[in-house]
C-alpha positions, 0 to 999 in steps of 0.5 A, a space after each residue: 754624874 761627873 764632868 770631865 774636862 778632856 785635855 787635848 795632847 798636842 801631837 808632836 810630829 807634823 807642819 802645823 806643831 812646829 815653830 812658826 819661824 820653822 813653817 815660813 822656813 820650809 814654806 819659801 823653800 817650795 816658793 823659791 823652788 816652784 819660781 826656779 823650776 817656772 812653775 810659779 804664776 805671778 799675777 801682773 796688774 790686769 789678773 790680780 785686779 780681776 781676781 780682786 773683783 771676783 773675790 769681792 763679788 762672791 763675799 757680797 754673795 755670801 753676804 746676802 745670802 746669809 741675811 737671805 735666810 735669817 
C-alpha cells in the first residue's frame, strides 16, 4: 500500500484567494457604502457595554459546559 500525500490547488478565483490588502479594499467599500445609504448601525457606549456582557456570558457558558462533560 501506498500513501499519498494529496496537494490541495488553490483555486484562483473568489474573495478569500485574493491579496489581503485587495480584501480590506473591497470590504470598506461596502463599510463606507452601508454608512452612506444610513443602513449601518453604530453601537453608542450603553449597547456596545451590553453586548460586551453578553458575549462574556455566553463564553463562560461555553466554558462550563465543555468542563461539564469531560
Amino acid at each position: 500500500m501506498t500513501d499519498k500525500i494529496e496537494t490541495k490547488i488553490a483555486s484562483k478565483r473568489g474573495f478569500a484567494s485574493m491579496d489581503p490588502q485587495r480584501q480590506r479594499e473591497i470590504a470598506s467599500l461596502g463599510g463606507k457604502a452601508a454608512h452612506a445609504s444610513g443602513r449601518a448601525h453604530e453601537f453608542n457606549s450603553a449597547e456596545a457595554r451590553e453586548a460586551g456582557r453578553k458575549g462574556g456570558r455566553a463564553g463562560r457558558r461555553k466554558a462550563a459546559e465543555g468542563s461539564a462533560q469531560s
